[in-house]
mmCIF file of the N, C-alpha and C atoms, coordinates in Angstrom:
data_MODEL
# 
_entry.id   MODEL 
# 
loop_
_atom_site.group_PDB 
_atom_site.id 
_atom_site.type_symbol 
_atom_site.label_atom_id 
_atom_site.label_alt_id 
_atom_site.label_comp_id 
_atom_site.label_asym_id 
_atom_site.label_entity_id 
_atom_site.label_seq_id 
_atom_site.pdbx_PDB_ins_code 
_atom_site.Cartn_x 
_atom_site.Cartn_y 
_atom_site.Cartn_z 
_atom_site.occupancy 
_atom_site.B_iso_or_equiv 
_atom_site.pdbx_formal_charge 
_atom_site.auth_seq_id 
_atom_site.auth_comp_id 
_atom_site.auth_asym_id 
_atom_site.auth_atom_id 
_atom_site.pdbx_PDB_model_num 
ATOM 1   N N  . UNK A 1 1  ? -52.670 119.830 44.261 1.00 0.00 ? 1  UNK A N  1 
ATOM 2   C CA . UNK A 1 1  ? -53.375 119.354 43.097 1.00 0.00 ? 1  UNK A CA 1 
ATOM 3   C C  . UNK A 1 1  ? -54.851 119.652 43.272 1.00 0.00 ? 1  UNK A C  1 
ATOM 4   N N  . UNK A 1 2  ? -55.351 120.155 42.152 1.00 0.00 ? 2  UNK A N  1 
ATOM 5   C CA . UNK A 1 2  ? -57.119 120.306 42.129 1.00 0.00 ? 2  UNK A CA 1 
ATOM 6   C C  . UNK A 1 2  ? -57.468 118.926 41.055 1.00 0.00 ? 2  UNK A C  1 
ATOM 7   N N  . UNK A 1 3  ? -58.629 118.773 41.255 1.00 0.00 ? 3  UNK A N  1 
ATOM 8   C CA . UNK A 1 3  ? -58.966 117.431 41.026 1.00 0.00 ? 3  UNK A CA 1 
ATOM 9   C C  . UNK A 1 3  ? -61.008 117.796 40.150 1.00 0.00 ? 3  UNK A C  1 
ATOM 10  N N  . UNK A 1 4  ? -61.008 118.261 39.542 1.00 0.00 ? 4  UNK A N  1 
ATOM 11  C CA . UNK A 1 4  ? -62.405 118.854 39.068 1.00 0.00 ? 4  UNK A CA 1 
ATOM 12  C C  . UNK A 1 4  ? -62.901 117.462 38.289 1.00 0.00 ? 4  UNK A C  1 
ATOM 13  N N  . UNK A 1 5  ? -64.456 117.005 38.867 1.00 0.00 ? 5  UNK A N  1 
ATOM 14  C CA . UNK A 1 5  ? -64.771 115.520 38.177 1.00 0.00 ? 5  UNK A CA 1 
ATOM 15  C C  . UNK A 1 5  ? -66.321 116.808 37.915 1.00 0.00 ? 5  UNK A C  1 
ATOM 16  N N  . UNK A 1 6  ? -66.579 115.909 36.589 1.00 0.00 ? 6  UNK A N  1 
ATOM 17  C CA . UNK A 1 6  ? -68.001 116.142 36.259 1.00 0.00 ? 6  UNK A CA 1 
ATOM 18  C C  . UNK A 1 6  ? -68.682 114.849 35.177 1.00 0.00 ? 6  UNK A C  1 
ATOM 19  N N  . UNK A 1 7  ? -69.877 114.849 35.433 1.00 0.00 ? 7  UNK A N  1 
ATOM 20  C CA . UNK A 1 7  ? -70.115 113.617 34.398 1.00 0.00 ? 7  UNK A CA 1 
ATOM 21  C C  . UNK A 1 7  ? -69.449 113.231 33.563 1.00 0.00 ? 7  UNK A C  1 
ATOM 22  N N  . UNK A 1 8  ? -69.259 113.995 32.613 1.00 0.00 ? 8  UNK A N  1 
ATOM 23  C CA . UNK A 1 8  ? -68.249 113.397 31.421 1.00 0.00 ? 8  UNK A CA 1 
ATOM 24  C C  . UNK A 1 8  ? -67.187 113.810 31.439 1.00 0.00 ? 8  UNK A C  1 
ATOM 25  N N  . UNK A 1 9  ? -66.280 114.678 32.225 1.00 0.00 ? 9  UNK A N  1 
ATOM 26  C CA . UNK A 1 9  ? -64.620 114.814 32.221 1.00 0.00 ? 9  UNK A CA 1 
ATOM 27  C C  . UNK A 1 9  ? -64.433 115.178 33.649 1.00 0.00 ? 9  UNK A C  1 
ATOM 28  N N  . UNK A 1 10 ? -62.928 115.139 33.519 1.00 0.00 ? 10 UNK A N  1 
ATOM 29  C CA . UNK A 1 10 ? -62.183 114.657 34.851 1.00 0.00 ? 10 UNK A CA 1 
ATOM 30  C C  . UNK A 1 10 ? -61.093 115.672 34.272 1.00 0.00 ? 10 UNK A C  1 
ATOM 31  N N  . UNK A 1 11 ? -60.385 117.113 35.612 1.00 0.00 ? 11 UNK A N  1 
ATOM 32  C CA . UNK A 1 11 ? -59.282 117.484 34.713 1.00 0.00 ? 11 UNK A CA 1 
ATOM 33  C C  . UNK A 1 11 ? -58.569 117.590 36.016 1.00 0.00 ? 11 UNK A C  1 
ATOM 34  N N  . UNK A 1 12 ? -57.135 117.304 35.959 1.00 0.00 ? 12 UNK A N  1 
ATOM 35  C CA . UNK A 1 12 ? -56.111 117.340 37.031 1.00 0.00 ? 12 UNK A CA 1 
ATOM 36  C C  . UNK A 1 12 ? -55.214 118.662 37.142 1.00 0.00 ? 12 UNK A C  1 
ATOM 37  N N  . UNK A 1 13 ? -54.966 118.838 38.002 1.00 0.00 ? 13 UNK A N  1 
ATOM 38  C CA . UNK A 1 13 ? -53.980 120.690 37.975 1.00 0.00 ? 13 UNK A CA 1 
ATOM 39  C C  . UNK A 1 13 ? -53.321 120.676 38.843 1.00 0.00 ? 13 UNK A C  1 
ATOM 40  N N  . UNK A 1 14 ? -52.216 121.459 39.070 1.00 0.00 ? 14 UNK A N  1 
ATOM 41  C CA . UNK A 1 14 ? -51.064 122.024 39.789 1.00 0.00 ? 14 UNK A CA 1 
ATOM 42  C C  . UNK A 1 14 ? -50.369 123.088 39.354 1.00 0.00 ? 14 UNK A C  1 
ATOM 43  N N  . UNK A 1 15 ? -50.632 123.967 40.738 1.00 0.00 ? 15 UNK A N  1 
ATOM 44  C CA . UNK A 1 15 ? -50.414 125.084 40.196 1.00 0.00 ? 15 UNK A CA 1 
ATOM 45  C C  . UNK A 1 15 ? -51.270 125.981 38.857 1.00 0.00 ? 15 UNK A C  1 
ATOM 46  N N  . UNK A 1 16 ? -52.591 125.481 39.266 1.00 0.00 ? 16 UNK A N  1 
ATOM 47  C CA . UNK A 1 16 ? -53.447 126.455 37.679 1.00 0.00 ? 16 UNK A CA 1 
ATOM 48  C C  . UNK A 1 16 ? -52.595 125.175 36.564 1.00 0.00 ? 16 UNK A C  1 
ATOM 49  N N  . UNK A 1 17 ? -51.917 124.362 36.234 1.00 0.00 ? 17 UNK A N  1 
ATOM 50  C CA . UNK A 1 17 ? -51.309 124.284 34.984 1.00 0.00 ? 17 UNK A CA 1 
ATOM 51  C C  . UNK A 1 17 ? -52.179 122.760 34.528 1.00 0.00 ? 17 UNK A C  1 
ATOM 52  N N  . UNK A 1 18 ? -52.958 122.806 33.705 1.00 0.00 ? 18 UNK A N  1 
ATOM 53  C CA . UNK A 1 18 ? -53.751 121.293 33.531 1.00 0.00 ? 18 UNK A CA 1 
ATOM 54  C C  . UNK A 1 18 ? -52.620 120.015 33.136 1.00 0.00 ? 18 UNK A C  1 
ATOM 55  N N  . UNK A 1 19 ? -52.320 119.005 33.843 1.00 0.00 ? 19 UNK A N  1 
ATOM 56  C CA . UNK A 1 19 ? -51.695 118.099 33.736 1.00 0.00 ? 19 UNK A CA 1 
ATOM 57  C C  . UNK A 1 19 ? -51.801 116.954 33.205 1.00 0.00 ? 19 UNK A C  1 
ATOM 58  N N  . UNK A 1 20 ? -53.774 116.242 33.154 1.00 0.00 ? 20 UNK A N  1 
ATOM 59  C CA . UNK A 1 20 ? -53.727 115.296 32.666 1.00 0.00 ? 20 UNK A CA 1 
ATOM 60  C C  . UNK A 1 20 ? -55.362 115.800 32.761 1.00 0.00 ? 20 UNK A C  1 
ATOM 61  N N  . UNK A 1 21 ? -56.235 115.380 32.056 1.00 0.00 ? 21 UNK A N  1 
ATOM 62  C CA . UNK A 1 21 ? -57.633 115.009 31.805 1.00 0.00 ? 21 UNK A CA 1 
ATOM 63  C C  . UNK A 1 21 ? -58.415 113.878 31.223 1.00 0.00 ? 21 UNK A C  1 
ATOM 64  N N  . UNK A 1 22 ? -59.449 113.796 31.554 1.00 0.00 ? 22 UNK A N  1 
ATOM 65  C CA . UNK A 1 22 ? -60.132 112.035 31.213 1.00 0.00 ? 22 UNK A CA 1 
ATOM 66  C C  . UNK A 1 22 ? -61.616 112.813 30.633 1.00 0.00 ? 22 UNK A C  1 
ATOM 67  N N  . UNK A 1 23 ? -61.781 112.310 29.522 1.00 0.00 ? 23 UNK A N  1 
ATOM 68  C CA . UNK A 1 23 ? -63.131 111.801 29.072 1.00 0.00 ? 23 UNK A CA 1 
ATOM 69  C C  . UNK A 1 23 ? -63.902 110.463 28.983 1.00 0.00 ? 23 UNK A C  1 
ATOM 70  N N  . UNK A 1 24 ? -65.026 110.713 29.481 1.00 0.00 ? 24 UNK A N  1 
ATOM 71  C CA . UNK A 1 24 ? -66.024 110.029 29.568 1.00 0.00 ? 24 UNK A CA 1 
ATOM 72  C C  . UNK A 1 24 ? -66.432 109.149 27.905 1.00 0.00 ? 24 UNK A C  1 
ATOM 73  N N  . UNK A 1 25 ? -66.609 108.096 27.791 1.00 0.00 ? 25 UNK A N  1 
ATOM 74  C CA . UNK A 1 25 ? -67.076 107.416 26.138 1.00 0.00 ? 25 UNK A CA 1 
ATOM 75  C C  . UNK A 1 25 ? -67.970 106.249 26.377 1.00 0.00 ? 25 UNK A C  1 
ATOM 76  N N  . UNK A 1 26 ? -68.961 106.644 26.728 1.00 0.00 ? 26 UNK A N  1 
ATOM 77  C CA . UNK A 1 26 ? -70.077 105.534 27.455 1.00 0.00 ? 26 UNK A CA 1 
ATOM 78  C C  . UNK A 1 26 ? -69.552 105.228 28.556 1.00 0.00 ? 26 UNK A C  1 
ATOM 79  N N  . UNK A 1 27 ? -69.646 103.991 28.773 1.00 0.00 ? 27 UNK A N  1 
ATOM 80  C CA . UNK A 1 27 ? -69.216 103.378 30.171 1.00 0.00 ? 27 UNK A CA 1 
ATOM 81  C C  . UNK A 1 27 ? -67.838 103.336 30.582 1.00 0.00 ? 27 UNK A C  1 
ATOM 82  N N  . UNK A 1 28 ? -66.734 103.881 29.946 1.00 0.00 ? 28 UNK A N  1 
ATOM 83  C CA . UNK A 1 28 ? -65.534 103.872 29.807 1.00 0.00 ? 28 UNK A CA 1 
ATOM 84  C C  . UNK A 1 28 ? -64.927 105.200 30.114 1.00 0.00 ? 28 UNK A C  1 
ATOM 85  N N  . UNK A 1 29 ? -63.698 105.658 30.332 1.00 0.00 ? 29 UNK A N  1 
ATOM 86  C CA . UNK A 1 29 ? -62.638 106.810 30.496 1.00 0.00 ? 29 UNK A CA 1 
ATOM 87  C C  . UNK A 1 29 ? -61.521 106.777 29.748 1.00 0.00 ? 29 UNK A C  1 
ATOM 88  N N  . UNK A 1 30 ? -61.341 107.586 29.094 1.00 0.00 ? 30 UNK A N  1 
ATOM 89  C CA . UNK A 1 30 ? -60.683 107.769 28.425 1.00 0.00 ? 30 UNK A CA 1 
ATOM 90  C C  . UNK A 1 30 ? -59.567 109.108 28.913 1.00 0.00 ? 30 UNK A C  1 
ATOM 91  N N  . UNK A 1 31 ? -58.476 108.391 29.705 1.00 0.00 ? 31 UNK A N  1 
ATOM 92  C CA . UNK A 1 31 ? -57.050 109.242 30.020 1.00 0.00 ? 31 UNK A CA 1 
ATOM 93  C C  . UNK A 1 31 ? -55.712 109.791 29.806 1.00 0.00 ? 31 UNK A C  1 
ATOM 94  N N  . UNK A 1 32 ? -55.579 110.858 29.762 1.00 0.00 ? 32 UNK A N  1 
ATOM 95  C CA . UNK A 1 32 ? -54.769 110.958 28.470 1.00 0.00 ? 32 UNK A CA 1 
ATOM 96  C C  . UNK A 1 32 ? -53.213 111.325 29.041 1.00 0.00 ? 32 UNK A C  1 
ATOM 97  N N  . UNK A 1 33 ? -53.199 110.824 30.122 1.00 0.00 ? 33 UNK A N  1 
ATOM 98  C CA . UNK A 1 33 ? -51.939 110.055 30.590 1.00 0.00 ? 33 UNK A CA 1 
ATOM 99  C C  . UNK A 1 33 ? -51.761 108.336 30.812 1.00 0.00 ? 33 UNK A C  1 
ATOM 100 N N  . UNK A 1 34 ? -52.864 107.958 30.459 1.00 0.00 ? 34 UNK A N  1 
ATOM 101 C CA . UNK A 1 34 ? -52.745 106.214 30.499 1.00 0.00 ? 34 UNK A CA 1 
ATOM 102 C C  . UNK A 1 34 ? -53.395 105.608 29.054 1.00 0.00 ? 34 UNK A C  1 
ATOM 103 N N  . UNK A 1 35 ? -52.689 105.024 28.462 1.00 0.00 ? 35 UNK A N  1 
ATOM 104 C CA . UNK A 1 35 ? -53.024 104.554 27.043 1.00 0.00 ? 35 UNK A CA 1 
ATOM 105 C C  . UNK A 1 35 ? -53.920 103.752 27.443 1.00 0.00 ? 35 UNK A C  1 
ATOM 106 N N  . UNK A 1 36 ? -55.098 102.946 28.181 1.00 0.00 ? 36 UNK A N  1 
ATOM 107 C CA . UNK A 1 36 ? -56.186 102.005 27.549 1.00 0.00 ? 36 UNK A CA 1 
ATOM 108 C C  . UNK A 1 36 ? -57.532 103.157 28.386 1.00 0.00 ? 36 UNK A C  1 
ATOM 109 N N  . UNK A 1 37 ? -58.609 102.436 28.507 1.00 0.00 ? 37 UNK A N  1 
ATOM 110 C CA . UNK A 1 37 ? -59.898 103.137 28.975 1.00 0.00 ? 37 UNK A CA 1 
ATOM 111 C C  . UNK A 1 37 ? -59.892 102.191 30.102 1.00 0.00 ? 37 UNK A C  1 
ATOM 112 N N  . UNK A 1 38 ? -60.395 103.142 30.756 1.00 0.00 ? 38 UNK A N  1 
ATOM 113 C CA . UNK A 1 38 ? -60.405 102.365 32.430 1.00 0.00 ? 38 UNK A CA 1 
ATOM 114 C C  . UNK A 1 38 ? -62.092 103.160 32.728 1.00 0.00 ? 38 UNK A C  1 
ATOM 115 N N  . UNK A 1 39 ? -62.353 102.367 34.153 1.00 0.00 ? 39 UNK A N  1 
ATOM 116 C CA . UNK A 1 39 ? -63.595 102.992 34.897 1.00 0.00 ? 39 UNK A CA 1 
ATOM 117 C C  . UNK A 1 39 ? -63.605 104.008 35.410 1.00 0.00 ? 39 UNK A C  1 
ATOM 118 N N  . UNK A 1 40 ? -63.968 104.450 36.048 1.00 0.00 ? 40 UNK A N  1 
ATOM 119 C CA . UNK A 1 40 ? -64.509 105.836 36.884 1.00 0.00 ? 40 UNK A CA 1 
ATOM 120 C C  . UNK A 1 40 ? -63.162 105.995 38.037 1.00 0.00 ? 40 UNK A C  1 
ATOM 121 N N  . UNK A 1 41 ? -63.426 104.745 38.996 1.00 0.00 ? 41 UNK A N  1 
ATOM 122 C CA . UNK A 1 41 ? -62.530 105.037 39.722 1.00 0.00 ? 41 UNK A CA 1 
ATOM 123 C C  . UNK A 1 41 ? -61.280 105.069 39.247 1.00 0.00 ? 41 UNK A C  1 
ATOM 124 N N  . UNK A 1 42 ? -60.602 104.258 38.620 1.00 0.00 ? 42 UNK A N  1 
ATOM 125 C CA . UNK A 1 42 ? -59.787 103.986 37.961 1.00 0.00 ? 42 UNK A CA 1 
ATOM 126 C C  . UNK A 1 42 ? -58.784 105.186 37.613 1.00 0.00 ? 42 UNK A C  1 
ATOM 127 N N  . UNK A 1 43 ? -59.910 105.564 36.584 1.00 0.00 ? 43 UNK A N  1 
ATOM 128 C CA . UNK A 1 43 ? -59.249 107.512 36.271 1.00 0.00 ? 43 UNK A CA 1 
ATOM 129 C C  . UNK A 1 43 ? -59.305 108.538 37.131 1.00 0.00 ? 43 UNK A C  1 
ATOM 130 N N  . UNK A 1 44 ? -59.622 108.299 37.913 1.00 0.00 ? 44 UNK A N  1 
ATOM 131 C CA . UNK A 1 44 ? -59.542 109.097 39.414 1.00 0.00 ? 44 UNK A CA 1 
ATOM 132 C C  . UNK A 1 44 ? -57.961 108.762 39.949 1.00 0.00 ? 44 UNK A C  1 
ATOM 133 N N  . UNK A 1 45 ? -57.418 107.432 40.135 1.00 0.00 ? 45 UNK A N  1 
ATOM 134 C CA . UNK A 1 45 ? -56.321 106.689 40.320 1.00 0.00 ? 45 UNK A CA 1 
ATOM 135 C C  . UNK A 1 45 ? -55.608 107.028 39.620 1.00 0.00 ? 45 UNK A C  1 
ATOM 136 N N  . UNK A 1 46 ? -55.480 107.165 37.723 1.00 0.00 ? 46 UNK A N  1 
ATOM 137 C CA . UNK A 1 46 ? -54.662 107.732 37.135 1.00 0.00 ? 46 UNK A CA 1 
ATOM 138 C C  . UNK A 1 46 ? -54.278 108.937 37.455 1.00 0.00 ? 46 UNK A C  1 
ATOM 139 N N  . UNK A 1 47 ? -55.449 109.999 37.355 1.00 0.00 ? 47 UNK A N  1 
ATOM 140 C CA . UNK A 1 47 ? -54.971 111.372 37.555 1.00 0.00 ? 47 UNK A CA 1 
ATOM 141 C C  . UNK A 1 47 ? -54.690 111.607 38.752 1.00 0.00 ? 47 UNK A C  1 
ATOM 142 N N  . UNK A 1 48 ? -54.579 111.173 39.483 1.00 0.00 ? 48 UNK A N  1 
ATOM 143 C CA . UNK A 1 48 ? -53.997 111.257 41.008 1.00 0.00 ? 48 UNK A CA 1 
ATOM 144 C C  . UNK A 1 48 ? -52.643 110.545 40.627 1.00 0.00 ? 48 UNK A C  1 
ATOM 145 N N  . UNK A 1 49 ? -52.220 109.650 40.220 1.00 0.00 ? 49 UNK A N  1 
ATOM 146 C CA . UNK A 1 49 ? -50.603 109.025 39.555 1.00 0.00 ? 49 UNK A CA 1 
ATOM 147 C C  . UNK A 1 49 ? -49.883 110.731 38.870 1.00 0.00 ? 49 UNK A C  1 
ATOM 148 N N  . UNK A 1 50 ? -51.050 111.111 38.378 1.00 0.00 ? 50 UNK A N  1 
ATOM 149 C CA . UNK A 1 50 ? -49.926 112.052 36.627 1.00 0.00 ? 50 UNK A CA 1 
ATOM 150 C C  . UNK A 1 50 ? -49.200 112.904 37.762 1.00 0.00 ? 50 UNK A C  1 
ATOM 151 N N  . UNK A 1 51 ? -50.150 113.515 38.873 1.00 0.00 ? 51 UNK A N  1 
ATOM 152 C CA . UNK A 1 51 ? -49.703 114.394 40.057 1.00 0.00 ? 51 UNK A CA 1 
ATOM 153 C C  . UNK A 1 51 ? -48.550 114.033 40.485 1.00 0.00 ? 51 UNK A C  1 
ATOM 154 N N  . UNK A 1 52 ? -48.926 112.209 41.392 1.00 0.00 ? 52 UNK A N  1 
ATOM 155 C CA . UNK A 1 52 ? -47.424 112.051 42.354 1.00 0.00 ? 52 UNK A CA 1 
ATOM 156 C C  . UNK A 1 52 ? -46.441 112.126 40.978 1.00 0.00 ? 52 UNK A C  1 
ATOM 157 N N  . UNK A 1 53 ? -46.539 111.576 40.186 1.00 0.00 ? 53 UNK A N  1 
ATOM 158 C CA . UNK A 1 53 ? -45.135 111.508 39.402 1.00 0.00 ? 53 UNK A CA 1 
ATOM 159 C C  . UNK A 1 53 ? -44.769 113.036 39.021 1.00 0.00 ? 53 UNK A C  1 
ATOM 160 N N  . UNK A 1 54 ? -45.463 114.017 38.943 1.00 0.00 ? 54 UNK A N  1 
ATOM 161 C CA . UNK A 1 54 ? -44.637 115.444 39.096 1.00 0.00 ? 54 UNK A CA 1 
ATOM 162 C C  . UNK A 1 54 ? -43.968 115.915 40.269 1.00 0.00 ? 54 UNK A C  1 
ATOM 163 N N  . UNK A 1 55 ? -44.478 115.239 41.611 1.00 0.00 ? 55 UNK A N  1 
ATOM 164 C CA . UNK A 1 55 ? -44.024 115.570 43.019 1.00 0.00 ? 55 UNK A CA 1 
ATOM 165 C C  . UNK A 1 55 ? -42.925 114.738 43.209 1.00 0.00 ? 55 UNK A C  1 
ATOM 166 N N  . UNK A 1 56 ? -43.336 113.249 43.223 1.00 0.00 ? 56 UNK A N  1 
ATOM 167 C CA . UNK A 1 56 ? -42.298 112.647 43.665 1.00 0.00 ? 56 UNK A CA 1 
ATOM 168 C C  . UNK A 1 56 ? -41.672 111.860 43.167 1.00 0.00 ? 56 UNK A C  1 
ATOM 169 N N  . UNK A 1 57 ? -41.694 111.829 41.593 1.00 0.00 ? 57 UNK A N  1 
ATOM 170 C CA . UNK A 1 57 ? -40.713 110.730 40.767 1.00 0.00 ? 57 UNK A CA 1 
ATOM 171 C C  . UNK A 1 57 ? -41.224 109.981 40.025 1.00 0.00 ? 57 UNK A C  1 
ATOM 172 N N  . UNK A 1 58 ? -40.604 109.121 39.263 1.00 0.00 ? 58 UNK A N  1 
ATOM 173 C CA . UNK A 1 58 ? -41.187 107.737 38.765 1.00 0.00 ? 58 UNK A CA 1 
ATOM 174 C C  . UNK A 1 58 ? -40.640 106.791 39.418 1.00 0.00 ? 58 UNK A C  1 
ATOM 175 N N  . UNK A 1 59 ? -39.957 107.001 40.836 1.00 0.00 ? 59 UNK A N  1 
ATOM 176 C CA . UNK A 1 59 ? -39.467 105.872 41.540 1.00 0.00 ? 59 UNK A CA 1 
ATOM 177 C C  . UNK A 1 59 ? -39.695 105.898 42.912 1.00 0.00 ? 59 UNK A C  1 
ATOM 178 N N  . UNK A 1 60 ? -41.323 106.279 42.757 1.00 0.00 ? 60 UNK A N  1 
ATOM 179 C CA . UNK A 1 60 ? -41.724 106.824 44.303 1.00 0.00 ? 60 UNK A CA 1 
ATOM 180 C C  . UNK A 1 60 ? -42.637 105.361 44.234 1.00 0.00 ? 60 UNK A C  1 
ATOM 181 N N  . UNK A 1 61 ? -42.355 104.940 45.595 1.00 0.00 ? 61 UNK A N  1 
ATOM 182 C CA . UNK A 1 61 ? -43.638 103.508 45.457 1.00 0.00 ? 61 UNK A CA 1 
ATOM 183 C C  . UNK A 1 61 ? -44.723 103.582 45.328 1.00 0.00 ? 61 UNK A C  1 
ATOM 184 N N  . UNK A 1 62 ? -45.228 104.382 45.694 1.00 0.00 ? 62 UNK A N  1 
ATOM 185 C CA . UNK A 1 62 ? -47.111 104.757 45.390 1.00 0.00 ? 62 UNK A CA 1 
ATOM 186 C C  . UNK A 1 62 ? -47.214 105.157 44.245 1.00 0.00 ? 62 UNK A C  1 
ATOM 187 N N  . UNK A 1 63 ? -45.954 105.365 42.936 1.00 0.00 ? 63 UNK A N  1 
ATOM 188 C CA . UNK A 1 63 ? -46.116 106.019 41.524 1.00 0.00 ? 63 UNK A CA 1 
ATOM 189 C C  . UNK A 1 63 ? -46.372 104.054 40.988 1.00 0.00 ? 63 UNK A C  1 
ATOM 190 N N  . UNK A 1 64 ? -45.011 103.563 41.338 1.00 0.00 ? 64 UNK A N  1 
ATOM 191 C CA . UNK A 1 64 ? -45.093 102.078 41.008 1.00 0.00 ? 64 UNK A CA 1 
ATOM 192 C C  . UNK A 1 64 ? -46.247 101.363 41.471 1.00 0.00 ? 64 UNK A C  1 
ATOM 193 N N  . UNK A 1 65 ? -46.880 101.540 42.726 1.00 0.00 ? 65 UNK A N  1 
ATOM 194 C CA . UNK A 1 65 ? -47.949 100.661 42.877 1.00 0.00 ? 65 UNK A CA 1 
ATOM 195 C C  . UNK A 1 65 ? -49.217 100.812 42.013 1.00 0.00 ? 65 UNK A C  1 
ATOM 196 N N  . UNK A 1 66 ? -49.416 102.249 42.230 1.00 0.00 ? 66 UNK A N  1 
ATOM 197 C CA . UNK A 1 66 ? -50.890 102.655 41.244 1.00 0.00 ? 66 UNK A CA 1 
ATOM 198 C C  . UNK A 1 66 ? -50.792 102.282 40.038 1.00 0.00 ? 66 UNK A C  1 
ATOM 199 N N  . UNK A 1 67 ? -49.572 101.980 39.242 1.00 0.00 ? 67 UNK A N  1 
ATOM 200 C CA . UNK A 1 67 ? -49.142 101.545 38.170 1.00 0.00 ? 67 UNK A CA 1 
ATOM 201 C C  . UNK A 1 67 ? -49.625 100.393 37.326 1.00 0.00 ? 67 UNK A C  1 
ATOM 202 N N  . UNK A 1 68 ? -49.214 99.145  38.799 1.00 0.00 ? 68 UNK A N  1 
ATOM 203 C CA . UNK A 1 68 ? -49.514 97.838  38.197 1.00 0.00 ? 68 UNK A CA 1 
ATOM 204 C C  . UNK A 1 68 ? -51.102 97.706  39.326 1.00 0.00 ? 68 UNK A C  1 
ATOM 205 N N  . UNK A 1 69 ? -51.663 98.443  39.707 1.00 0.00 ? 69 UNK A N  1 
ATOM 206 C CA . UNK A 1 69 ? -52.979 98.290  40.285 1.00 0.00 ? 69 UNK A CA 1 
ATOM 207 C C  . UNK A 1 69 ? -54.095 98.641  38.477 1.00 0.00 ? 69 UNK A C  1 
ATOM 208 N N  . UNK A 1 70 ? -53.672 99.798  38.484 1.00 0.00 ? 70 UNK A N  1 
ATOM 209 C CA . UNK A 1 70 ? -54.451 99.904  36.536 1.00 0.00 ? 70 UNK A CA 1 
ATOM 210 C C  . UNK A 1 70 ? -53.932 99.439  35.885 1.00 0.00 ? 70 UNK A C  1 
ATOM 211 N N  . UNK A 1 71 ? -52.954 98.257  35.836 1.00 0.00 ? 71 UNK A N  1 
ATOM 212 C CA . UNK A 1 71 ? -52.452 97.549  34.872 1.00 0.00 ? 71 UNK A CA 1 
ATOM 213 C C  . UNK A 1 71 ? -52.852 96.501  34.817 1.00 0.00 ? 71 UNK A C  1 
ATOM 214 N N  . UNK A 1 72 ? -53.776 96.482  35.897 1.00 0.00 ? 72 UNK A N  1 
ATOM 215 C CA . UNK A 1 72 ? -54.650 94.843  36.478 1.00 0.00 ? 72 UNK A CA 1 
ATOM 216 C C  . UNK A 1 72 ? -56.212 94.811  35.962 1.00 0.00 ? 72 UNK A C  1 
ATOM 217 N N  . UNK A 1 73 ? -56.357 96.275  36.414 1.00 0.00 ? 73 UNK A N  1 
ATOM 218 C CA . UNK A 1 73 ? -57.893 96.535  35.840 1.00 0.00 ? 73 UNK A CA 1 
ATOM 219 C C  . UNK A 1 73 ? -58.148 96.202  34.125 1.00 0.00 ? 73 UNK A C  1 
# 
């Protein structure tokens, strides 16, 4: 996975193929694999999730944990 952050967007890849990306909206992120706006780190956490769940499932525990960790934020 490549992981490219810049002030205002965030884009995730594998294999060259873009998987998930985040924009910046003031103080907020906006991810377009996770329906609400989260922080900085946060969407770093998502797009690192969109990855494992192409590698290792939706029933990999680190897919489930990161899950209800931004489900807290």
């Amino acid at each position: 996975m490549a992981l490219e952050i810049t002030e205002t967007t965030m884009t995730a890849t594998v294999n060259n193929e873009v998987i998930a990306t985040a924009t910046c909206t003031g103080d907020a992120w906006q991810v377009s694999t996770w329906p609400r706006l989260l922080d900085r780190n946060s969407a770093i956490t998502a797009l690192s999730l969109a990855e494992r769940v192409i590698a290792h499932g939706e029933d990999d525990p680190c897919v489930m944990e990161w899950r209800r960790e931004l489900a807290r934020d």
